[in-house]
N, CA and C atoms as a LAMMPS dump frame, in Angstrom:
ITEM: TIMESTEP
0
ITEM: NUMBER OF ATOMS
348
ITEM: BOX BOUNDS ff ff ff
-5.0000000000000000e+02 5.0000000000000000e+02
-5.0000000000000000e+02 5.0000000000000000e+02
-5.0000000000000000e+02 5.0000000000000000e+02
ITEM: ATOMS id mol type element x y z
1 1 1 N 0.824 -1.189 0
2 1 2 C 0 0 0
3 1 3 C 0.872 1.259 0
4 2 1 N 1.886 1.113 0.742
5 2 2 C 3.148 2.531 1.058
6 2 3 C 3.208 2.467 -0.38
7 3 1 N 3.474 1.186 -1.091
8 3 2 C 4.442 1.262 -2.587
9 3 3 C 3.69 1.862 -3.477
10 4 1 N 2.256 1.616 -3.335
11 4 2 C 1.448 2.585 -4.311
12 4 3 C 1.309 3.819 -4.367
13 5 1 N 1.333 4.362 -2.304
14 5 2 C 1.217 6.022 -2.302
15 5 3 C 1.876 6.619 -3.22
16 6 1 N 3.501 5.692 -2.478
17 6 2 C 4.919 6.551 -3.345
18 6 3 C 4.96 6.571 -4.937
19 7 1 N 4.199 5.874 -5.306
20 7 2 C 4.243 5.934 -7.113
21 7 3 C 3.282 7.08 -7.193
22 8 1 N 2.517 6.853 -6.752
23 8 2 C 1.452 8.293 -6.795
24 8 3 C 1.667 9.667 -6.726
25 9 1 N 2.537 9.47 -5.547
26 9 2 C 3.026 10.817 -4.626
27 9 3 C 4.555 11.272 -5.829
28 10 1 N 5.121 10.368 -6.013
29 10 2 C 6.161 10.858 -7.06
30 10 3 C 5.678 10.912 -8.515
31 11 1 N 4.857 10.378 -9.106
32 11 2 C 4.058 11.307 -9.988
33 11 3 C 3.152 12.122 -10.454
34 12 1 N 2.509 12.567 -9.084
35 12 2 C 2.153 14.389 -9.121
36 12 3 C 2.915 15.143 -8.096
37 13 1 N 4.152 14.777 -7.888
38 13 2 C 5.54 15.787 -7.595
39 13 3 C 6.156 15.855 -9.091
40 14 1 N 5.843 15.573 -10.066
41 14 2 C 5.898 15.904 -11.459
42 14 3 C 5.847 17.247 -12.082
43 15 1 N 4.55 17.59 -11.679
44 15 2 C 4.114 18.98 -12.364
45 15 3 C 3.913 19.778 -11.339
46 16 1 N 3.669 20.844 -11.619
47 16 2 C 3.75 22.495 -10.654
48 16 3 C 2.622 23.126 -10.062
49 17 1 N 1.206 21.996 -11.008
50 17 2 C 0.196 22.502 -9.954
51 17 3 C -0.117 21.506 -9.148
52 18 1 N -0.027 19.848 -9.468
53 18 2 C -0.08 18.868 -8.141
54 18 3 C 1.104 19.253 -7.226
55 19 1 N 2.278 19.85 -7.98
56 19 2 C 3.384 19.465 -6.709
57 19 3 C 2.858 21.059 -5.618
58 20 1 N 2.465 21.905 -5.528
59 20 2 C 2.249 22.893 -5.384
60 20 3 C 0.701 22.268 -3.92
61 21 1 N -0.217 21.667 -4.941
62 21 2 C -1.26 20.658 -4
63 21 3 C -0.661 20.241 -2.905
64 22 1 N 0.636 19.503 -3.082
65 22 2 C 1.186 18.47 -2.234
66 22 3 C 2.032 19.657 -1.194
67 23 1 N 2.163 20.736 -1.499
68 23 2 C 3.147 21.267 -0.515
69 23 3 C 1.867 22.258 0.434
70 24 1 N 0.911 23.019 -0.449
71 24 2 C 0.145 23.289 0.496
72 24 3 C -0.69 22.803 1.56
73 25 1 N -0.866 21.063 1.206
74 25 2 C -1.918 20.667 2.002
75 25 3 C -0.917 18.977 2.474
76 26 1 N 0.281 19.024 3.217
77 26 2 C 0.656 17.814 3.318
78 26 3 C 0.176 17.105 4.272
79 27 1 N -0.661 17.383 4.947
80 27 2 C -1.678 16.98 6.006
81 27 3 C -2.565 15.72 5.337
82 28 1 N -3.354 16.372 4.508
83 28 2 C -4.131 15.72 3.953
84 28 3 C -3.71 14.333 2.437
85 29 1 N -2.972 15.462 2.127
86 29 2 C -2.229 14.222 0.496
87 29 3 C -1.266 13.088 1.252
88 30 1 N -1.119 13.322 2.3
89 30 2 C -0.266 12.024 2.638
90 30 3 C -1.11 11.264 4.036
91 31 1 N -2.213 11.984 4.287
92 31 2 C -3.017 10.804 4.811
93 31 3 C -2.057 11.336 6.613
94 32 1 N -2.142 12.564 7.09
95 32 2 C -1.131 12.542 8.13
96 32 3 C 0.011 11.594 8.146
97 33 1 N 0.695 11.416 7.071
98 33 2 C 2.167 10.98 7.683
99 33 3 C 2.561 11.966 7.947
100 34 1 N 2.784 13.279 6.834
101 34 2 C 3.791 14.212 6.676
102 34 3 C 2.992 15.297 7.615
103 35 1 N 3.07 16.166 8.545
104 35 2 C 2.94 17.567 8.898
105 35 3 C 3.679 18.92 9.048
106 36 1 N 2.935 19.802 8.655
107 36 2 C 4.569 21.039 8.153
108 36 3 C 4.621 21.005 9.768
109 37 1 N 3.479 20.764 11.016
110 37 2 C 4.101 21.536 12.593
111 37 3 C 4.846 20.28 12.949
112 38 1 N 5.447 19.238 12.252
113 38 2 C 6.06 18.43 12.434
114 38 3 C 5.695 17.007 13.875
115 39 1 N 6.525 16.501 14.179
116 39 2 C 5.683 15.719 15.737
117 39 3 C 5.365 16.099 16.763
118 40 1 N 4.59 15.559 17.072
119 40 2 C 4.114 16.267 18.623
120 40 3 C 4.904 15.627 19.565
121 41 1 N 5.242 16.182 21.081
122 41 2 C 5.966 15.629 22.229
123 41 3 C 5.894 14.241 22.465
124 42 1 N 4.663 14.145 22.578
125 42 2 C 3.93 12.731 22.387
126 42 3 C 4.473 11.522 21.295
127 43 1 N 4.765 11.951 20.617
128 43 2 C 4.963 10.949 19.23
129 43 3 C 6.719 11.118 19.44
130 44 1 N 7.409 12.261 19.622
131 44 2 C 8.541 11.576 19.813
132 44 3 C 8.932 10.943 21.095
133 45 1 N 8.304 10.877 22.134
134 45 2 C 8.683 10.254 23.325
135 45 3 C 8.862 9.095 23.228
136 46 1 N 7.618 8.386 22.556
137 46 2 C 7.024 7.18 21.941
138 46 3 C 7.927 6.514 20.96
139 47 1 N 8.903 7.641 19.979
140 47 2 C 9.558 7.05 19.094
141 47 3 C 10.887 6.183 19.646
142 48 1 N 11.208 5.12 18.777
143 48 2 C 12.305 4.451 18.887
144 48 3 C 13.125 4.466 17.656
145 49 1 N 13.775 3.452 18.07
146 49 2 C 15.315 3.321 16.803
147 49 3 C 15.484 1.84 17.251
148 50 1 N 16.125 1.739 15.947
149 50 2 C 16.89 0.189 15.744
150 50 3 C 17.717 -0.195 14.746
151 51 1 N 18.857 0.06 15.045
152 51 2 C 19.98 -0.164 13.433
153 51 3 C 20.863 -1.542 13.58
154 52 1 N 20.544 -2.098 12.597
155 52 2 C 21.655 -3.124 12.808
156 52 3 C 22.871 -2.973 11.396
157 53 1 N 24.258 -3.677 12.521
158 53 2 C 25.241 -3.235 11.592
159 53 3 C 26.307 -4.527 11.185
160 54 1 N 26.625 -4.773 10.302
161 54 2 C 27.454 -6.047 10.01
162 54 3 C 28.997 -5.745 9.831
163 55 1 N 29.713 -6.138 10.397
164 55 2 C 31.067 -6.296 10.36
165 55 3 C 31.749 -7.517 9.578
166 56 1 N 32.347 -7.443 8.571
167 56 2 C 33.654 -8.746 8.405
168 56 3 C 35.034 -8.126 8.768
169 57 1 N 35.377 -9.335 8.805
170 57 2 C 37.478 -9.366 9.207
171 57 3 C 37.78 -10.672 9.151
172 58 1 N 38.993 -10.612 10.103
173 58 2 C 39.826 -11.429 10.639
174 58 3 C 39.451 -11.976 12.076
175 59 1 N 39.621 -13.276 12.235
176 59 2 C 39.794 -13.579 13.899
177 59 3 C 40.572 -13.357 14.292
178 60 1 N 42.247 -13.18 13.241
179 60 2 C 43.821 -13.16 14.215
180 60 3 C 43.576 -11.617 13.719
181 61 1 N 44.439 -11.173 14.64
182 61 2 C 45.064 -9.966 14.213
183 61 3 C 46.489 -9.55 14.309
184 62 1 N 46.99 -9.176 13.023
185 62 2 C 48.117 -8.991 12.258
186 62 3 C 49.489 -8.051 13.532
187 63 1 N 50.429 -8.541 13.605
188 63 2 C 51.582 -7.696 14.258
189 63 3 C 51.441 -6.254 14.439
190 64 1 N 51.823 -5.914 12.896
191 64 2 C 51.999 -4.764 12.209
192 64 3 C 50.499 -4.45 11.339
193 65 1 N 50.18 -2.924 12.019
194 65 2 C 48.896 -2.614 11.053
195 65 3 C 49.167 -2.465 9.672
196 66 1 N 49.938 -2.308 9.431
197 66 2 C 50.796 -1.831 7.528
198 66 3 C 50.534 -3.128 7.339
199 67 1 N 50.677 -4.158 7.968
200 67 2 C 50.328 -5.144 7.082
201 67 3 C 48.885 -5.801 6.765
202 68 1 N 49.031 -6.703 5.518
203 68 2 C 47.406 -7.26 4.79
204 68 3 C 47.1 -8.532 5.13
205 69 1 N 46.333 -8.566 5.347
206 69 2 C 46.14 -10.152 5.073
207 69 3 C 46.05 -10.818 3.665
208 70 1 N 46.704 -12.016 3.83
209 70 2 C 46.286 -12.972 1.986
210 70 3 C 45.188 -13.45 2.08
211 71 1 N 44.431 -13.882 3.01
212 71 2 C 43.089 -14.881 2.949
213 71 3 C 42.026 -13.551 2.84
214 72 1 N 40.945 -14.166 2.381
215 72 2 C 39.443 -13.792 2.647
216 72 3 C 39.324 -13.153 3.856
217 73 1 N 38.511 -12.613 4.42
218 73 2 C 37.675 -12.595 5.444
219 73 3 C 37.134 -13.73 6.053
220 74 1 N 37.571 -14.018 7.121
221 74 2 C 36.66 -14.823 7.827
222 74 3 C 36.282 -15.191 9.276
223 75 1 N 35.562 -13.618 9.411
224 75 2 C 34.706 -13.589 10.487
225 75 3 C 33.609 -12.63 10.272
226 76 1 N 32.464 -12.791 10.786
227 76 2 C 31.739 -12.054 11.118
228 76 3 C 31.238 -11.678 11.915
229 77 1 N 30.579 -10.314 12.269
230 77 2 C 29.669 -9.906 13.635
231 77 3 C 28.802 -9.184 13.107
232 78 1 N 27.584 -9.411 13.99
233 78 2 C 26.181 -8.807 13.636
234 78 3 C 25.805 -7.778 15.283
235 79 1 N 25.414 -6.26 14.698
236 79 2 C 25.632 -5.542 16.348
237 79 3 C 24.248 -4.832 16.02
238 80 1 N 23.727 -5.118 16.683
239 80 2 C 22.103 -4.684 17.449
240 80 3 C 22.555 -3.389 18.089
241 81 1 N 21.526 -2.138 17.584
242 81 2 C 21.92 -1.341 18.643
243 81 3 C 20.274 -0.453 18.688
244 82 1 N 19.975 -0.309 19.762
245 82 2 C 18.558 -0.344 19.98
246 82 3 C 18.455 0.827 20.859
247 83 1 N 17.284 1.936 20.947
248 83 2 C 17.083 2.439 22.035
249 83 3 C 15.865 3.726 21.918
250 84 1 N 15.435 4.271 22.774
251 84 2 C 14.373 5.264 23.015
252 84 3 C 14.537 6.48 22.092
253 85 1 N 13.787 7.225 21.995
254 85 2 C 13.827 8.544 21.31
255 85 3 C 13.921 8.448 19.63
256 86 1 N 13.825 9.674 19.058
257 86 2 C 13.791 9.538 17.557
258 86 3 C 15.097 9.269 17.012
259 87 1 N 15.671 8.718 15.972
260 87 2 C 16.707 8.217 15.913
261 87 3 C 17.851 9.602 15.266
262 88 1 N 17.072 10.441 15.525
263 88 2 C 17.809 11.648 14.958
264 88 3 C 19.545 12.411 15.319
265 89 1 N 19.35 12.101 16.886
266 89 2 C 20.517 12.425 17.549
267 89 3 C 21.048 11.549 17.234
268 90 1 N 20.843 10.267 16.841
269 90 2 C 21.822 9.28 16.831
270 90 3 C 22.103 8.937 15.648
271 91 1 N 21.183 8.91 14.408
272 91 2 C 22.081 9.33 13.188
273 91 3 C 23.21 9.676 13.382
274 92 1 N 23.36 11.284 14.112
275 92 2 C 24.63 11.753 14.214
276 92 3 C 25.612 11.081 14.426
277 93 1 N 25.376 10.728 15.695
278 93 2 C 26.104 9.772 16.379
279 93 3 C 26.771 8.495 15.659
280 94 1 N 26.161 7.857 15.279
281 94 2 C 26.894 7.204 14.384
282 94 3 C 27.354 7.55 13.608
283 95 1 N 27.274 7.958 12.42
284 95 2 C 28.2 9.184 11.655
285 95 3 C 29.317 9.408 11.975
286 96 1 N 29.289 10.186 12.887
287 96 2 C 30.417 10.926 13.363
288 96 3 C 31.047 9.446 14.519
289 97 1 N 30.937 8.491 14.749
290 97 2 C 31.748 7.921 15.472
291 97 3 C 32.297 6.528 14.236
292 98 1 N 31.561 6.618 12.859
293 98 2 C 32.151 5.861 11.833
294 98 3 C 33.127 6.741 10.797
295 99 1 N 33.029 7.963 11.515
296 99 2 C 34.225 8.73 10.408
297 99 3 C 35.383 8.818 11.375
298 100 1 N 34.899 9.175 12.713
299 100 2 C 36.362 9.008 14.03
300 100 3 C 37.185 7.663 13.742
301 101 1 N 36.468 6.629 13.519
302 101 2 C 37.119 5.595 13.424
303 101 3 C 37.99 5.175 12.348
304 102 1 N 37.106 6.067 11.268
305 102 2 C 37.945 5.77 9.328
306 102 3 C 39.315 6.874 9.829
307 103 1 N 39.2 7.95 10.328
308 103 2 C 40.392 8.493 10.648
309 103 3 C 41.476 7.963 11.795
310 104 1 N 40.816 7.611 12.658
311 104 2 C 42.061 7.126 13.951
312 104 3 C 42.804 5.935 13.524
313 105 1 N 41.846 5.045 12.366
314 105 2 C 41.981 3.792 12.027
315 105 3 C 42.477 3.417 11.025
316 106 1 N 43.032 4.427 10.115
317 106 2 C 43.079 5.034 8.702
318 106 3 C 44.221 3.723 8.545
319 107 1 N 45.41 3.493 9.112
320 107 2 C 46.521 2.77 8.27
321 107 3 C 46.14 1.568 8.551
322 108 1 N 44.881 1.128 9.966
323 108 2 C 44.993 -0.327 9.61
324 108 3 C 43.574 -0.838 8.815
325 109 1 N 43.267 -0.275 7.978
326 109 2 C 42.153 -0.483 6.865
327 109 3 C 42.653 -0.76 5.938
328 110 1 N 41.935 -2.03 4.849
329 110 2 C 42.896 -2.44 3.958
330 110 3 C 42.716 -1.393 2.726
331 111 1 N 43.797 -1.469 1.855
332 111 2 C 43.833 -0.078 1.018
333 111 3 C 42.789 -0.985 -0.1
334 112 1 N 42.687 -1.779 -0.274
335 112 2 C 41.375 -2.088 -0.938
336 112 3 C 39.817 -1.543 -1.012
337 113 1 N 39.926 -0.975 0.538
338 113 2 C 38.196 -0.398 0.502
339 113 3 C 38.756 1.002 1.053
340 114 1 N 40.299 1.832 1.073
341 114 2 C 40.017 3.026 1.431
342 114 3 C 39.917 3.995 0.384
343 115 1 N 39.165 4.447 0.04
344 115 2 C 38.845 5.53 -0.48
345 115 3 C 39.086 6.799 -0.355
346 116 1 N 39.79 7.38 0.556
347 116 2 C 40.17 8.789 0.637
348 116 3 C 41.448 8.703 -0.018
């Protein structure tokens, strides 16, 4: 049912007098999902979060960070991270504690997936 709104909703965000509909009245064209006075106290108290995140590597770990491994990957971890409130602050939060890490962590990442 979501999949139909969104086909709907992205093709009269097409033209300039539905998309114009959709911005004056988002109350109504989206059925209260969307509101311009945004959530009430109530609704974010209520809100939660739940991200899950997958890790591969190694089980040993190497002497020297400069160095690579020859094999595959072979381990994995799966990390649950769960908790109260809208997940907004914590977007951040993660963000910013997966870029602390690409930097503090920078030489022992394999140059295969670094990208900077």
């Amino acid at each position: 049912m979501l999949a139909l709104w969104l086909m709907v909703f992205s093709y009269l965000a097409r033209f300039e007098l539905t998309r114009k509909i959709l911005q004056t009245f988002p109350d109504q064209c989206s059925f209260n999902m969307f509101k311009e006075s945004g959530p009430t106290k109530e609704q974010m108290d209520q809100a939660s979060y739940v991200y899950w995140f997958l890790g591969t590597g190694w089980e040993t770990k190497l002497a020297d960070p400069k160095e690579q491994h020859t094999e595959k990957p072979n381990a994995k971890i799966f990390i649950r991270c769960e908790g109260p409130g809208g997940p907004y602050l914590t977007t951040c939060g993660c963000v910013l504690s997966a870029a602390f890490t690409i930097l503090q962590d920078r030489d022992a990442l394999p140059s295969t997936y670094l990208l900077l």
